[in-house]
VEXLUMMAR-849822 format. One line per 5 residues: number of its first residue (from 1); their letters; for each residue x, y, z of C-alpha. Coordinates in pm, whole numbers. Layout:
VEXLUMMAR-849822
NUM = a = X/Y/Z ~ ...
***
This chain:
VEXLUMMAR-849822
1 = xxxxx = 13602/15339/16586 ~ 13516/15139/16264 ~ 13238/15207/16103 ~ 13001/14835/16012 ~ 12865/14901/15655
6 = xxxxx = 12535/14667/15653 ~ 12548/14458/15277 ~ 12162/14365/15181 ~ 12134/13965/15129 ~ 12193/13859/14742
11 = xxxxx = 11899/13807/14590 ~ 11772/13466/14435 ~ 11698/13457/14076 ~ 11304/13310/14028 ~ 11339/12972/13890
16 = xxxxx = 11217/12823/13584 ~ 10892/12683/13719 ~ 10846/13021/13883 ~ 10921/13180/13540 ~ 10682/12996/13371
21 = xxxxx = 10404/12961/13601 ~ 10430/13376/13622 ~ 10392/13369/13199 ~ 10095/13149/13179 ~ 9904/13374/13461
26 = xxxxx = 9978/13652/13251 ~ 9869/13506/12948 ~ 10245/13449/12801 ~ 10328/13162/12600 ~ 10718/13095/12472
31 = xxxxx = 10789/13226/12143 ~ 10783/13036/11828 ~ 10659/12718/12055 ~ 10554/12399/11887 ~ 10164/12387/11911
36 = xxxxx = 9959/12064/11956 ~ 9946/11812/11622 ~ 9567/11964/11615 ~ 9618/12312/11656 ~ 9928/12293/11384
41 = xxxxx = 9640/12144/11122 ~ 9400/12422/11224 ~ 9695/12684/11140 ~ 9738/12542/10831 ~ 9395/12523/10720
46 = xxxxx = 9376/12882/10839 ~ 9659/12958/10585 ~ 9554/12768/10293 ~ 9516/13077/10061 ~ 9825/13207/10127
51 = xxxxx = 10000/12817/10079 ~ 9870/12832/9690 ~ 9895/13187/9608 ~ 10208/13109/9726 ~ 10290/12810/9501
56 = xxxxx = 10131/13014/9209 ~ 10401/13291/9264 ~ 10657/13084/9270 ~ 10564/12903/8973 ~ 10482/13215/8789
61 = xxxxx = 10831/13349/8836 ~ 11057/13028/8751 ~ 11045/13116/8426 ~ 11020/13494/8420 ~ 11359/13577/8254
66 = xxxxx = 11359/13330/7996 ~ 11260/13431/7648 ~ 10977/13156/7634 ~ 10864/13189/7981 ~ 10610/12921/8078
71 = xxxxx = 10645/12707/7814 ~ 10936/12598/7968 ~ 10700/12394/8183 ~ 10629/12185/7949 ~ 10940/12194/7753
76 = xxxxx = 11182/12027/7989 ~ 11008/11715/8080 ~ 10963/11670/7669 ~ 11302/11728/7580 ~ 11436/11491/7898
81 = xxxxx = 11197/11252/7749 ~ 11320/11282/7376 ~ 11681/11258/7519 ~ 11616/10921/7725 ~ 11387/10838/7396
86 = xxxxx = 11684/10830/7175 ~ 11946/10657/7461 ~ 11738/10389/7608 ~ 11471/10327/7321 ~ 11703/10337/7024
91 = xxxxx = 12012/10287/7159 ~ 11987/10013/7408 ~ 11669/9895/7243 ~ 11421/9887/7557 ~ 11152/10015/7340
96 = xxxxx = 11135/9617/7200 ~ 10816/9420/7332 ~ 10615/9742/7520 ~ 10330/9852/7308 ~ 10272/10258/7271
101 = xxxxx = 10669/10337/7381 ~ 10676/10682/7365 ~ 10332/10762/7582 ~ 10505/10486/7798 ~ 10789/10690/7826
106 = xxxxx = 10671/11023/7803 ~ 10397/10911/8109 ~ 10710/10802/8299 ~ 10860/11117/8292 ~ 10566/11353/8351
111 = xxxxx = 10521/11131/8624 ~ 10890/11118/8797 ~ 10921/11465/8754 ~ 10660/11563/8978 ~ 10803/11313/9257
116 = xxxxx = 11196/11410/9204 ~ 11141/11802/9185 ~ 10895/11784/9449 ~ 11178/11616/9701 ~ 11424/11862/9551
121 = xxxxx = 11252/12155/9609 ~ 11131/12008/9966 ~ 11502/11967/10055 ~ 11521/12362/9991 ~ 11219/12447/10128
126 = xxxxx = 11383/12567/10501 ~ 11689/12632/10414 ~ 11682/12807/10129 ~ 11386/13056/10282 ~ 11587/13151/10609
131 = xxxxx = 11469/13502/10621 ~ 11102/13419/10553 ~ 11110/13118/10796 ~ 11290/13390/11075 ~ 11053/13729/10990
136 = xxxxx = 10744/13558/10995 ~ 10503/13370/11232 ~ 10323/13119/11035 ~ 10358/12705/11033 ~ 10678/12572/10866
141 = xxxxx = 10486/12273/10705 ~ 10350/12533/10456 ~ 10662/12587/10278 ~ 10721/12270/10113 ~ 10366/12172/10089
146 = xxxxx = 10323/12478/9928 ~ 10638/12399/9655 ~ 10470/12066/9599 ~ 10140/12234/9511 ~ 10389/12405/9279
151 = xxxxx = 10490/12136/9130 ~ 10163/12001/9077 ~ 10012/12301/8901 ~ 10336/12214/8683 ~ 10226/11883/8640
156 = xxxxx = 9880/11982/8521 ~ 10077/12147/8229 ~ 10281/11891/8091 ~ 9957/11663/8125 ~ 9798/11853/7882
161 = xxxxx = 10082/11887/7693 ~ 10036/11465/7719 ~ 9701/11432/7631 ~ 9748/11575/7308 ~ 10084/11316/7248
166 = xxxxx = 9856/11018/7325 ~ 9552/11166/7091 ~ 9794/11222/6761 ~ 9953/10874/6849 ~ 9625/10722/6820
171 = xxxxx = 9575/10678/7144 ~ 9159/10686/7287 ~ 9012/10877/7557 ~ 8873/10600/7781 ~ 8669/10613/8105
176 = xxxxx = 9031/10490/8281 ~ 9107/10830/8222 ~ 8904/10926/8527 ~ 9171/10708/8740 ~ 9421/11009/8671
181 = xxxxx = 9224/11201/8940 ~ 9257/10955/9236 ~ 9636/10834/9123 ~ 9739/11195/9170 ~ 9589/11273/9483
186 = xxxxx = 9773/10974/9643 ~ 10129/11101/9440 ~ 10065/11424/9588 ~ 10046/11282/9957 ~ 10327/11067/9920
191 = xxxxx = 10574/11360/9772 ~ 10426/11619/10012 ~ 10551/11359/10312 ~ 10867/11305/10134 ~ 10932/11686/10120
196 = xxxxx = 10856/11736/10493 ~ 11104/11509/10550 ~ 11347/11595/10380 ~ 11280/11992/10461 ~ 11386/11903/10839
201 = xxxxx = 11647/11705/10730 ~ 11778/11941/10556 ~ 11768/12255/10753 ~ 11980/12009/10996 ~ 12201/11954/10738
206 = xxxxx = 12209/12174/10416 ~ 12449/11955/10237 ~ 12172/11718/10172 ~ 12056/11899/9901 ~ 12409/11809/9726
211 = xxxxx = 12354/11453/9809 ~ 12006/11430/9628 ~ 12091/11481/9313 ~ 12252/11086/9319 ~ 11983/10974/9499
216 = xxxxx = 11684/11017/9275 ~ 11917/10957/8989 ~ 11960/10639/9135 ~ 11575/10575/9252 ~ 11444/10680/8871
221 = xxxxx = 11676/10403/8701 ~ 11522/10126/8940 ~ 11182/10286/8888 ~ 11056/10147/8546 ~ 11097/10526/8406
226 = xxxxx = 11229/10453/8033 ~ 11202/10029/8075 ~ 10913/9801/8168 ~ 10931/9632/8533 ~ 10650/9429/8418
231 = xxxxx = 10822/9257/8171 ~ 11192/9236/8365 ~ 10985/9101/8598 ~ 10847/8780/8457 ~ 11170/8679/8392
236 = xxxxx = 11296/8404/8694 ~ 11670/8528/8695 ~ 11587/8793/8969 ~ 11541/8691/9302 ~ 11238/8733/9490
241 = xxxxx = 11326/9024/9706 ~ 11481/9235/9446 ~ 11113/9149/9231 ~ 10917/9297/9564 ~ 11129/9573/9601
246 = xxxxx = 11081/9656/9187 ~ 10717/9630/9201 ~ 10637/9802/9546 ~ 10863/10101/9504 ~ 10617/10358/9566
251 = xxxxx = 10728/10561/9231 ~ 10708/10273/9024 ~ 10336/10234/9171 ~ 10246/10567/9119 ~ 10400/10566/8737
256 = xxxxx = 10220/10244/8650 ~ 9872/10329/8813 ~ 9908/10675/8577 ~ 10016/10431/8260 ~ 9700/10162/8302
261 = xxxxx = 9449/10508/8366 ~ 9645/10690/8002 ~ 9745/10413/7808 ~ 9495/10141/7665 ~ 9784/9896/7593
266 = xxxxx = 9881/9897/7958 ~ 9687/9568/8058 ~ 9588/9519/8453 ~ 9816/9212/8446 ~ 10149/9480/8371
271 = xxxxx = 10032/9590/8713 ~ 10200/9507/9045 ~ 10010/9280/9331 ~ 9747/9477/9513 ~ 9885/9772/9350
276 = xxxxx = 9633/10009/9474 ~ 9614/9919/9863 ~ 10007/9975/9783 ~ 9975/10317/9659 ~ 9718/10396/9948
281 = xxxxx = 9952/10282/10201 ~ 10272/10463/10067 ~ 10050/10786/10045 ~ 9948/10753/10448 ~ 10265/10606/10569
286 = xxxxx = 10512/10861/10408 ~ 10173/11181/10410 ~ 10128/11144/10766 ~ 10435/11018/10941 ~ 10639/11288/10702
291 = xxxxx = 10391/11594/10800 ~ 10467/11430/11185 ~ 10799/11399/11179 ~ 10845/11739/11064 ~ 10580/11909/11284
296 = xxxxx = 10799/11749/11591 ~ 11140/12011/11466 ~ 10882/12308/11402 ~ 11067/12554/11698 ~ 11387/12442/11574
301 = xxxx = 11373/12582/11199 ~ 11522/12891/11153 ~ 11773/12939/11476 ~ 12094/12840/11531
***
């Protein structure tokens, strides 16, 4: 006589929509899930004090084991601008024809530096904080606009470090100063939008950061840093796109705007068409579609 052993039926996993409607009744929401473009700003805002004590940290400890600590920060961008000084003033002579040369140059380089290290840093700013990015709960975006805030606060300290050049060159303070205020604002939207997008790009792909180096070495020699557009400009050998591109290249723009506020030798007619709807439009364009395009990639930063 055989004996009928009775097997219970397999059971059916739930599905996905069965999952999920079962979470949100219970109040469950998906881990590290990208939240609305609104809700993202609140979190932000929310986080604001830790974005710039963060920034101040950082900045307080770049220096730290160096014998001169902080006055480093004002160091390198004078002795970069003493070393193109003595190759492209002296040596190739593009100091000839532009009034006030060294606060022209020195300007230029404040002025670059705050757009090139804030893109280098932003390149860094997920991939090089993997195990803050993956212990932590808190909006990505606050990494490398918290490294450009850094770079800003360093900026403030080689623009004191300017003032006094341009006073003992016999340069005057002049109401134009007050355009320093507005010019930097506008910088510091445009580099925060270029460092959220390079930050995604390069937690995609770390060897980005490699890559940059050339880049911006490239982008400062096109951007008027040691040598006048103005005047390469008026020249009629150059043809008419490559005269566009020189004068709305959105570092150029911000490096002039900060020359015509500083220097009183800068004339309005050095600067490019509708130079300041230019630098508006750069600052939204880059700001906000940059801080977009990387709030779109916020779950995907730190896995895989």
């Amino acid at each position: 006589m055989s004996q009928v052993l009775d097997t219970p039926p397999p059971t059916q996993a739930p599905a996905d929509d069965d999952l999920a409607a079962l979470a949100a009744r219970h109040g469950l929401s998906v881990s590290g899930a990208r939240p609305s473009l609104p809700e993202y700003v609140r979190q932000l805002w929310a986080r604001r004090h830790f974005i710039t004590a963060f920034a101040t940290a950082k900045l307080t400890a770049q220096y730290s084991e160096a014998k001169l600590g902080q006055i480093w920060q004002v160091m390198t961008p004078l002795l970069n601008a003493a070393v193109y000084y003595f190759i492209f003033g002296v040596l190739l002579g593009t100091k000839h024809g532009v009034p006030d040369y060294i606060p022209f140059l020195v300007t230029g380089v404040f002025v670059w530096t705050f757009t090139q290290s804030s893109i280098q840093v932003g390149t860094r700013a997920i991939s090089g904080n993997l195990g803050l990015v993956r212990a932590l709960h808190f909006p990505r975006a606050a990494l490398p606009i918290s490294f450009c805030i850094q770079q800003l606060q360093q900026l403030l300290f080689s623009m004191a470090a300017l003032v006094v050049i341009l006073l003992s060159l016999g340069v005057p303070i002049s109401v134009s100063w007050l355009l320093v205020i507005p010019t930097l604002v506008l910088q510091f939207v445009f580099n925060a939008g270029m460092a959220m997008i390079m930050a995604r790009m390069g937690a995609k792909t770390p060897d980005i950061a490699q890559l940059m180096p050339f880049v911006l070495r490239t982008w400062m020699y096109v951007s008027g840093v040691m040598w006048s557009i103005a005047k390469l400009t008026k020249k009629d050998h150059l043809p008419h796109i490559v005269t566009v591109l020189l004068q709305t290249n959105p570092a150029a723009v911000y490096i002039d705007l900060m020359r015509f506020a500083l220097i009183k030798s800068f004339h309005a007619k050095q600067l490019p068409p509708h130079v300041w709807p230019t630098a508006i439009g750069w600052a939204l364009v880059i700001g906000v579609g940059g801080f977009i395009y990387f709030w779109k990639a916020e779950e995907k930063y730190g896995r895989g």
